[in-house]
C-alpha positions in Angstrom: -43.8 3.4 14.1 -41.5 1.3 11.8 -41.8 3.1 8.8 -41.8 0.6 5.4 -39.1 2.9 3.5 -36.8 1.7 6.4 -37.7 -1.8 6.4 -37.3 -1.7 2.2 -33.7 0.4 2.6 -32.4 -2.1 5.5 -33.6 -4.8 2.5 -31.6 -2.4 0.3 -28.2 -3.8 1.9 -29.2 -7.1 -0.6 -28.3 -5.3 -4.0 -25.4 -3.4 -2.5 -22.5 -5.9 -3.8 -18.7 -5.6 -2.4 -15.6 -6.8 -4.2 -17.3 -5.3 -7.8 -13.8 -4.1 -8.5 -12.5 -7.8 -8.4 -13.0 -10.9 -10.0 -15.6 -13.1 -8.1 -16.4 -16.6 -7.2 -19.8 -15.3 -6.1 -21.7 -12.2 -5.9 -20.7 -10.5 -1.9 -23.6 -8.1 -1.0 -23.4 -6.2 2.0 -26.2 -7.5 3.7 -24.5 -11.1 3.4 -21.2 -9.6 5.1 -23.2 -7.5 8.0 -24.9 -10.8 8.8 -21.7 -13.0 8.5 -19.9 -10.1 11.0 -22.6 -10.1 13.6 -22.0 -13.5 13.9 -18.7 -13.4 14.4 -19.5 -10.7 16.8 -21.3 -13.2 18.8 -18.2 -15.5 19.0 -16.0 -13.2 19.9 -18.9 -12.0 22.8 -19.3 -15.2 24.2 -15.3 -16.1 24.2 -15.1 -12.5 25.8 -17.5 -13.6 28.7 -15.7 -17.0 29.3 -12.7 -14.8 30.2 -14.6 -13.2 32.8 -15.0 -9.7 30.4 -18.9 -9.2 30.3 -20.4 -7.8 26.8 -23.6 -5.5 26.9 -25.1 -8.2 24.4 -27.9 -5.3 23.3 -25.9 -2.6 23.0 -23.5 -4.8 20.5 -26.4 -6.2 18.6 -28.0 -2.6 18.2 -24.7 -1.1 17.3 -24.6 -4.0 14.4 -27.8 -2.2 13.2 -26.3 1.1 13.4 -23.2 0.5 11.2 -25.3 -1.5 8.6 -27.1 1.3 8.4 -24.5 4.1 8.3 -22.8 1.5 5.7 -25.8 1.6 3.6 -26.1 5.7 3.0 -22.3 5.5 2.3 -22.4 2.5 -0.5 -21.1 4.0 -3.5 -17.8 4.9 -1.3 -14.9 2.4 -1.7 -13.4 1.1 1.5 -9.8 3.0 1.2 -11.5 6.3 0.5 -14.2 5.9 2.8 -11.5 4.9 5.4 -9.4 8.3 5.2 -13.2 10.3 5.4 -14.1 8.9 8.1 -10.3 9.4 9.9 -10.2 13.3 8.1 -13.9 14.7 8.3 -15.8 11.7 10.4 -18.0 14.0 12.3 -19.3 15.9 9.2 -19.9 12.4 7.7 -21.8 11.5 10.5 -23.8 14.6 10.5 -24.6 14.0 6.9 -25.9 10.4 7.4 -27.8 11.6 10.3 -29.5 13.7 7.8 -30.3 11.1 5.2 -31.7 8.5 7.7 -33.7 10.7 10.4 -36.7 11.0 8.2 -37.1 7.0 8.3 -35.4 6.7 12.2 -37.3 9.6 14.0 -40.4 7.5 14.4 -39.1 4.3 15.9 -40.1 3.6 19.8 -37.3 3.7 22.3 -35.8 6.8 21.2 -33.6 4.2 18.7 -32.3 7.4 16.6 -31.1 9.5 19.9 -29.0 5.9 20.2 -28.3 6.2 16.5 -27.1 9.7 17.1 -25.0 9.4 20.0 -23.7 5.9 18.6 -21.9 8.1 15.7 -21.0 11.1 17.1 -20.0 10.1 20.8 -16.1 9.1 20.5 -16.6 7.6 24.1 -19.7 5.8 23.5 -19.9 2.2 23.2 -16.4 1.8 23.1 -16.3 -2.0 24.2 -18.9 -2.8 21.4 -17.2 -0.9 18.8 -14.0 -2.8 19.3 -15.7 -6.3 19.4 -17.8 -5.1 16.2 -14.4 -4.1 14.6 -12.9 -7.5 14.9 -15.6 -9.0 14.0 -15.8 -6.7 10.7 -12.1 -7.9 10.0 -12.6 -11.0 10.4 -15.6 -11.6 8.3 -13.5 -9.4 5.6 -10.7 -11.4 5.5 -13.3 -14.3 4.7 -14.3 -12.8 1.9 -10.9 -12.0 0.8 -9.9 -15.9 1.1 -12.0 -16.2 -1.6 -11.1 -13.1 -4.0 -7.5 -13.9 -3.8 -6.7 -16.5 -5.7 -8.6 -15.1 -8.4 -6.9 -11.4 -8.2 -3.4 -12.6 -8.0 -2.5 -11.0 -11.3 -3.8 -7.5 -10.3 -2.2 -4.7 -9.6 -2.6 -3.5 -5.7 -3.9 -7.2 -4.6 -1.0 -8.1 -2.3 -1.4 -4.2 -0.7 -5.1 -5.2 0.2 -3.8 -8.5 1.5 -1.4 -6.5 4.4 -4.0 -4.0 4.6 -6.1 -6.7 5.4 -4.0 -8.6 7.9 -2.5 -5.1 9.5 -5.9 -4.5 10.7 -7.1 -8.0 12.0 -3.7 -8.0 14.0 -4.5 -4.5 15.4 -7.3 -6.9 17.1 -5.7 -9.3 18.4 -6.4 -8.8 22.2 -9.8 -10.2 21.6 -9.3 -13.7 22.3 -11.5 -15.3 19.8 -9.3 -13.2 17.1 -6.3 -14.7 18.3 -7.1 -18.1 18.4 -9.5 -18.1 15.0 -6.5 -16.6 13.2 -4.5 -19.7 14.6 -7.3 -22.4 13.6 -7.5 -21.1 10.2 -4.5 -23.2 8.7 -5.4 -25.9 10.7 -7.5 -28.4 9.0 -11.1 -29.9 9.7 -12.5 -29.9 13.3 -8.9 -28.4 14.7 -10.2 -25.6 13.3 -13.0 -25.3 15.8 -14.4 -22.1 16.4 -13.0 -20.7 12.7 -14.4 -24.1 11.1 -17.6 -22.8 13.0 -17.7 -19.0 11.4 -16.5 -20.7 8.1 -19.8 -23.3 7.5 -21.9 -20.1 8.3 -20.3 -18.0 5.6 -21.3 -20.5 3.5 -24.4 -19.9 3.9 -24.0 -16.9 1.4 -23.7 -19.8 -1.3 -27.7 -20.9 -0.6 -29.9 -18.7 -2.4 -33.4 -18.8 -1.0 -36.4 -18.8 -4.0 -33.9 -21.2 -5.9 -36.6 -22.3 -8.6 -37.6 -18.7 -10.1 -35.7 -15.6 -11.2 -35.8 -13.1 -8.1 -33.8 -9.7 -7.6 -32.1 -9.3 -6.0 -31.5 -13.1 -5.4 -31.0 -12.8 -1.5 -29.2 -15.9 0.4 -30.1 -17.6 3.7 -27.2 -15.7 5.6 -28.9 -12.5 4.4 -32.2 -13.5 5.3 -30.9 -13.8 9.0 -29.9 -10.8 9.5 -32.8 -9.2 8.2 -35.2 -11.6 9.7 -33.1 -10.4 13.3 -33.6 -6.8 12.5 -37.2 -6.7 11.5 -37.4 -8.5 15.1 -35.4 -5.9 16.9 -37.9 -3.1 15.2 -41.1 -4.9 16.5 -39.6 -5.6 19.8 -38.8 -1.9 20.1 -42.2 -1.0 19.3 -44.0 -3.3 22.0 -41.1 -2.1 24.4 -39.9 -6.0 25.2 -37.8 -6.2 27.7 -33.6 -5.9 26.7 -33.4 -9.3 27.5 -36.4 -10.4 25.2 -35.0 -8.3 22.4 -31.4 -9.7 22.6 -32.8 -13.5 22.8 -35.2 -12.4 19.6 -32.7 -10.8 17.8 -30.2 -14.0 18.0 -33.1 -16.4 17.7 -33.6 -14.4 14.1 -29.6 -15.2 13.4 -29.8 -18.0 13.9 -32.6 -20.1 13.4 -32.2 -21.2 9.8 -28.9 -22.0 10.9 -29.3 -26.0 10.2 -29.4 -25.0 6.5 -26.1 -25.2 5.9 -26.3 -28.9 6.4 -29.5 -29.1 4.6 -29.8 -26.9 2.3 -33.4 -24.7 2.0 -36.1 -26.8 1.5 -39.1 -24.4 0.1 -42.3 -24.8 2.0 -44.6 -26.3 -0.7 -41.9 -28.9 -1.0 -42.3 -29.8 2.8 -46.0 -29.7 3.1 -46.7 -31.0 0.2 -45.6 -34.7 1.4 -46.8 -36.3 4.8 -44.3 -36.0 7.7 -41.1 -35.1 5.2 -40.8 -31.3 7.6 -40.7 -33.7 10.2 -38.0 -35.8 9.0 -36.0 -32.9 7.8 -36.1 -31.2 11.2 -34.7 -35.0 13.0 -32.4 -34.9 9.3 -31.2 -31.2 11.0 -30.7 -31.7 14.3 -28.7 -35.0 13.9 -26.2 -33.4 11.5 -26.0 -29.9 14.1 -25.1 -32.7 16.5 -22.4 -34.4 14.4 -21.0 -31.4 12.3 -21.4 -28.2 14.1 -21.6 -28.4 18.2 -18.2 -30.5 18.2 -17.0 -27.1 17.2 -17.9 -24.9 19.6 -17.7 -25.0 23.6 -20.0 -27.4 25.5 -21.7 -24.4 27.1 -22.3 -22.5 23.9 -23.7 -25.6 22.2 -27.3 -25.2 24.4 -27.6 -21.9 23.4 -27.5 -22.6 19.8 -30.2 -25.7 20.5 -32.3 -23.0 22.0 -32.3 -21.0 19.0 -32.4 -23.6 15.9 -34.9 -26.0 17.3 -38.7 -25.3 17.9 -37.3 -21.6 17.1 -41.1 -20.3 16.4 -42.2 -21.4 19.7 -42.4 -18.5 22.7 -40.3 -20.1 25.1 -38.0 -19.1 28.0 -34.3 -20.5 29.4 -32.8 -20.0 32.6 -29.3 -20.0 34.4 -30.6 -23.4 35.7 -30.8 -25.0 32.4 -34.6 -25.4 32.9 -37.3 -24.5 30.1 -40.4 -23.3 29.4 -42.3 -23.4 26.5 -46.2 -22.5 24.9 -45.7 -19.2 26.9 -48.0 -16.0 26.3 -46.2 -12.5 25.3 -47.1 -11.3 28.9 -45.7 -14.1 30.8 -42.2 -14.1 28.6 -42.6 -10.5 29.9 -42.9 -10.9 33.2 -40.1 -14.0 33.1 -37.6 -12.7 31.2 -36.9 -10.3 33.7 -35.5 -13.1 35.7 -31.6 -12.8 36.2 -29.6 -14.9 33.7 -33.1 -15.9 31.4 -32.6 -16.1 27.8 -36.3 -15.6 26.5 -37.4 -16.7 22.5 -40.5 -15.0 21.4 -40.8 -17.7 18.9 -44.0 -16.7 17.4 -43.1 -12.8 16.4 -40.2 -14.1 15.3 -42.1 -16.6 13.0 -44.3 -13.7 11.7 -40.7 -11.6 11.3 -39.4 -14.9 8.7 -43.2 -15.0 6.8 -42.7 -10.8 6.4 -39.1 -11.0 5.5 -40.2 -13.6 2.4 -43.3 -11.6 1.5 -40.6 -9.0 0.9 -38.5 -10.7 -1.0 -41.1 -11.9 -3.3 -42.4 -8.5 -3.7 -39.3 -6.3 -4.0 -38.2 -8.5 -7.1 -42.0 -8.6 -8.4 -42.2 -4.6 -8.2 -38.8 -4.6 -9.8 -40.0 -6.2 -12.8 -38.6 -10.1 -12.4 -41.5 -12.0 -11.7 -42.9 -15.6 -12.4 -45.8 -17.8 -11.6 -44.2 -19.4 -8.5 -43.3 -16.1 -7.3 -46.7 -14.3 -7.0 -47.5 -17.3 -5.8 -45.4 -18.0 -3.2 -46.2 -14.5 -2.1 -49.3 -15.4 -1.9 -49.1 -19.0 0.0 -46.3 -16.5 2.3 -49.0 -15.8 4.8 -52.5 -18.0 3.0 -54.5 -17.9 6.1 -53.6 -14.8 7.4 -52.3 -15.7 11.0 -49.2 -13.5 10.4 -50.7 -10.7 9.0 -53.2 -10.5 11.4 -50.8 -10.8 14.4 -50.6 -7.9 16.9 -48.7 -7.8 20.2 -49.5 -5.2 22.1 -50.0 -1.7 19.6 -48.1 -3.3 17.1 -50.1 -5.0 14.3 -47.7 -7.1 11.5 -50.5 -6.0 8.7 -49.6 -2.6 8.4 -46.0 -3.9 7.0 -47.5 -6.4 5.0 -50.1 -4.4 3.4 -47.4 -1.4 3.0 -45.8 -4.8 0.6 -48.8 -5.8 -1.1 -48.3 -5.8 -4.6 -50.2 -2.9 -6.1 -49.6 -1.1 -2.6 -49.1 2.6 -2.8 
């Protein structure tokens, strides 16, 4: 059972801001830098298995989860201190945010806290994952730092972070994808091809979604992926998908709002409201992925990414072969995505994962106390007919989320 108070403390990572200490260009929440770092983590993944080093793609994404949500108990704990506690009394602060989350973990389906559990106190455990996860964490760090920088020149202890900083991203340099984004980075333009890739996406932090009314916390698009992929990963644990359909959902909920970097997010009533404008947007989207971000990346990544930003609400299915299938039911992406090599979409949970995730976000800042018009009623247009809410795969039903959500719930 996915319990709501998890679903509303994994939301939680949204009003947890980093950097508070500095001055800002923007606000940096935690939930923005978790999503930016998973990404990353997929990079360096996929440069990892080009080199002929195969990644347990699950176990990575999962073990994303688990340090967002270690990360989250531990908030109020700055970086240097929480550094030294976890290197002095680690287990004991393992143990104690074991204790803080089981109430909300114990329920989940596929034993996900025994994971949780072993993930933090097993030293041996997920080593690999860890290690790519680490880079990652650096890397997406360091990005934020870019931007702190310039500002914090004139205070005290900045150029110690910076080394800090850069010590630990060279202890990571034996991931290939570290070592060649750190060379791309002074390059300029398309040189800078992977690391031009993972910078577009971190600006996706600058996109707020719910632009036209006052919302807290005022979540971005990046955040919104990640949470979108983690609501996904819940559900898919809960109608015990197969690994393969719950590491193709969790990525399809990373990235499929991925064109909006180029784009910018259009709000629904905007696109329906005039005659064959989504559809224009969507051809809009795909011709600027084609001329801005595939060039980036490696010919054999850039198919992947198709799959997963275009027709991403559709249940679908890829294999080794390159070949397709779409308008599939949940039992026959089952039964398929057992198939060696298939990357499976289950486009339509997915879809009701993105309609929950902004029925959220209109009704944590409502409950809050910021609230408008549009608001309530963009909650309310979220999910108008009820197709969402009404969804259930297997003995999972999306309404007992929603109506957890419902304003007045409770």
């Amino acid at each position: 059972m996915i319990a709501p108070s998890l679903v509303e403390r994994i939301f939680s990572a949204s009003t947890i801001e980093r950097w508070n200490d500095h001055p800002r260009p923007i606000q940096f929440t935690e939930m923005a830098k978790q999503a930016h770092k998973m990404i990353i983590a997929y990079v360096i993944a996929r440069t990892e298995e080009d080199r002929g080093r195969p990644v347990d793609r699950e176990a990575l994404l999962e073990g994303g989860i688990f340090e967002l949500l270690h990360r989250i108990v531990l908030t109020d704990i700055k970086p240097p201190v929480f550094h030294r506690m976890m290197a002095e009394q680690g287990e004991r602060v393992n143990l104690w945010v074991l204790d803080q989350l089981e109430g909300d973990l114990s329920g989940l389906a596929g034993n996900f806290f025994g994971r949780f559990r072993r993930y933090l106190l097993d030293p041996d455990g997920w080593r690999r994952e860890k290690a790519l996860l680490k880079g990652a964490h650096y890397m997406a760090t360091q990005w934020e730092f870019d931007l702190v920088y310039d500002l914090s020149r004139p205070l005290s202890g900045i150029e110690k972070t910076r080394e800090e900083i850069e010590s630990q991203i060279n202890e990571h340099r034996d991931l290939a994808a570290v070592e060649e984004m750190l060379l791309q980075r002074g390059l300029a333009g398309r040189n800078r091809g992977v690391y031009e890739f993972v910078d577009l996406v971190g600006q996706l932090r600058f996109q707020k979604r719910w632009a036209q009314t006052p919302r807290i916390p005022q979540t971005s698009v990046l955040e919104h992926l990640l949470f979108v992929a983690i609501l996904f990963h819940l559900v898919a644990l809960e109608i015990d998908a197969s690994p393969r359909r719950r590491v193709g959902g969790f990525l399809g909920g990373l990235f499929h709002d991925l064109p909006e970097v180029l784009t910018r997010d259009i709000i629904s009533p905007v696109k329906n409201s005039i005659e064959g404008l989504d559809e224009l947007v969507k051809k809009y989207e795909r011709q600027a992925m084609e001329e801005r971000i595939y060039p980036l990346l490696p010919l054999h990544w850039q198919e992947e990414l198709r799959f997963f930003t275009e027709d991403e609400f559709e249940n679908k299915i890829r294999f080794a072969s390159g070949e397709e299938r779409r308008g599939l039911s949940f039992d026959e992406l089952e039964h398929l995505s057992r198939r060696e090599g298939s990357l499976p979409l289950d486009g339509k949970i997915l879809k009701s994962c993105d309609k929950l995730a902004a029925y959220i976000e209109a009704s944590f800042s409502i409950r809050t106390g910021i609230t408008s018009p549009a608001l309530r009623q963009g909650m309310a247009n979220t999910d108008e007919a009820g197709t969402h809410r009404n969804l259930t795969v297997g003995n999972f039903s999306f309404s007992t989320l929603f109506d957890a959500f419902r304003i007045g719930a409770g």
